[in-house]
C-alpha positions as a Markdown table, in Angstrom:
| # | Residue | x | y | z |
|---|---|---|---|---|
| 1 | Unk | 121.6 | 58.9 | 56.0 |
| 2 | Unk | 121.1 | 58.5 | 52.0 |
| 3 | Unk | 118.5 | 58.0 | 50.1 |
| 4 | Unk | 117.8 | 56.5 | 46.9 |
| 5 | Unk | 117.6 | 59.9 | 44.9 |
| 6 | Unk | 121.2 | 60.8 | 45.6 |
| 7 | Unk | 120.4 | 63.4 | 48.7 |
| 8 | Unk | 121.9 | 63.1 | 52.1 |
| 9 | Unk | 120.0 | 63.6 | 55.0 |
| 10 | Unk | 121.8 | 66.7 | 56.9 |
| 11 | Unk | 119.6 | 67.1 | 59.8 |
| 12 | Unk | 115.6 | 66.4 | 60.7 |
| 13 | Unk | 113.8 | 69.7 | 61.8 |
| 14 | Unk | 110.8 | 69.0 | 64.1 |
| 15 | Unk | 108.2 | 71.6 | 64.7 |
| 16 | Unk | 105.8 | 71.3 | 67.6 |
| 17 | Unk | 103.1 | 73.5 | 69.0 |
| 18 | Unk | 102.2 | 74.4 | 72.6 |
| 19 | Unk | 98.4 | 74.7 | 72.7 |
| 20 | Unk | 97.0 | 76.2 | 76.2 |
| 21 | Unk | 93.7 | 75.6 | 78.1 |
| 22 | Unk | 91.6 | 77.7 | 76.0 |
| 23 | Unk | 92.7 | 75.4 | 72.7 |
| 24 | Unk | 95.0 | 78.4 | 71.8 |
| 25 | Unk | 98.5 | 78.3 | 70.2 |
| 26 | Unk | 101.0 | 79.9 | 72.9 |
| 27 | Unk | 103.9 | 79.3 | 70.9 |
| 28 | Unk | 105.6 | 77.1 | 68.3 |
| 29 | Unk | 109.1 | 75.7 | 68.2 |
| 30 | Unk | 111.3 | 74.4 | 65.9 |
| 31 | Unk | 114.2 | 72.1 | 66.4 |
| 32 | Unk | 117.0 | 70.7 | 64.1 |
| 33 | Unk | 118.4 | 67.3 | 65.3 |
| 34 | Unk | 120.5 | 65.2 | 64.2 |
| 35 | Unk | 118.9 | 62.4 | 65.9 |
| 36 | Unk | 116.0 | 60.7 | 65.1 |
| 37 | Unk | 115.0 | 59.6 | 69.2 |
| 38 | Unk | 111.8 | 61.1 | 70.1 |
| 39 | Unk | 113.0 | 60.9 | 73.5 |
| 40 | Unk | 115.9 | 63.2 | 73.4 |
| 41 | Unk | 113.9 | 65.9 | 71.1 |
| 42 | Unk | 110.9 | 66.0 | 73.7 |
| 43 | Unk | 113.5 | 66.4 | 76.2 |
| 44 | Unk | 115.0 | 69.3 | 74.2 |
| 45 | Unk | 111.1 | 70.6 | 73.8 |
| 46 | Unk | 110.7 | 70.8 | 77.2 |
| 47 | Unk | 114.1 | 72.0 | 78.5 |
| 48 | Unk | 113.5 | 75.2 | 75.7 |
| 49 | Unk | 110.1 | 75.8 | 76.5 |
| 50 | Unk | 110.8 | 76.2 | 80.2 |
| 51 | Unk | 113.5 | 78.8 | 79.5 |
| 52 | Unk | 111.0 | 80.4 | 77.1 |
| 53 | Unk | 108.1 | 80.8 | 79.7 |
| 54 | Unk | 110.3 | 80.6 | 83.0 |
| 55 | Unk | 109.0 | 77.7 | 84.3 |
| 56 | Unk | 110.5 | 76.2 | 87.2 |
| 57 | Unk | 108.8 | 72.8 | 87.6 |
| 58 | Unk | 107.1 | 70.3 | 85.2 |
| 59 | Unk | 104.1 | 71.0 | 87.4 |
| 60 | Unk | 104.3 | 74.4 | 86.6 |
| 61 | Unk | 104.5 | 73.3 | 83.2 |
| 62 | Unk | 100.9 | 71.3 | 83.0 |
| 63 | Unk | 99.9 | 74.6 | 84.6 |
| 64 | Unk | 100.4 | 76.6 | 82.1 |
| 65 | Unk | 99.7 | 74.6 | 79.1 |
| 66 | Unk | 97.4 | 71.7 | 78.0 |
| 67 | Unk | 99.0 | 69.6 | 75.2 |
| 68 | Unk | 101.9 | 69.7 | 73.0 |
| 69 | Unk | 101.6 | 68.9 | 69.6 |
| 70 | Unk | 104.3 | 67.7 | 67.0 |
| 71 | Unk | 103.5 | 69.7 | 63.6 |
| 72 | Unk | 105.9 | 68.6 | 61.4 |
| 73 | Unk | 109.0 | 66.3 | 61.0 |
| 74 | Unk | 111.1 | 67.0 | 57.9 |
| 75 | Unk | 114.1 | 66.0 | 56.7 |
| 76 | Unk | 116.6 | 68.7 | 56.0 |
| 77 | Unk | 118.7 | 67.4 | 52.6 |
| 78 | Unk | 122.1 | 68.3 | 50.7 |
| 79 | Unk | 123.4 | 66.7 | 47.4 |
């Protein structure tokens, strides 16, 4: 991926936030893909955050938390 000022697009880093019932920030986690498909990063979101919290089911995922929010999506650049 180029762009028109001469850098190269290494990787995209997307940060997203795991807000629980009580509107607070339970964690926030950042991933580097090299893929721009939404589909595949949530999936990744989801598969780390159940390893993070030991969470067994996607049940016991809307349990625990209310939304998840994407922060940011940056492109990560080299010359």
């Amino acid at each position: 991926m180029d762009n028109d000022k001469g850098y190269e697009i290494l990787t995209l880093r997307y940060v997203f936030e795991f807000i629980d019932y009580n509107g607070n920030t339970m964690n926030v986690i950042e991933i580097d893909s090299k893929t721009d498909n939404i589909q595949d990063i949530i999936q990744d979101v989801f598969e780390i955050s159940r390893r993070v919290f030991n969470l067994e089911t996607s049940d016991d995922f809307d349990i625990v938390f209310k939304s998840v929010r994407l922060i940011t999506r940056s492109p990560i650049l080299v010359r």
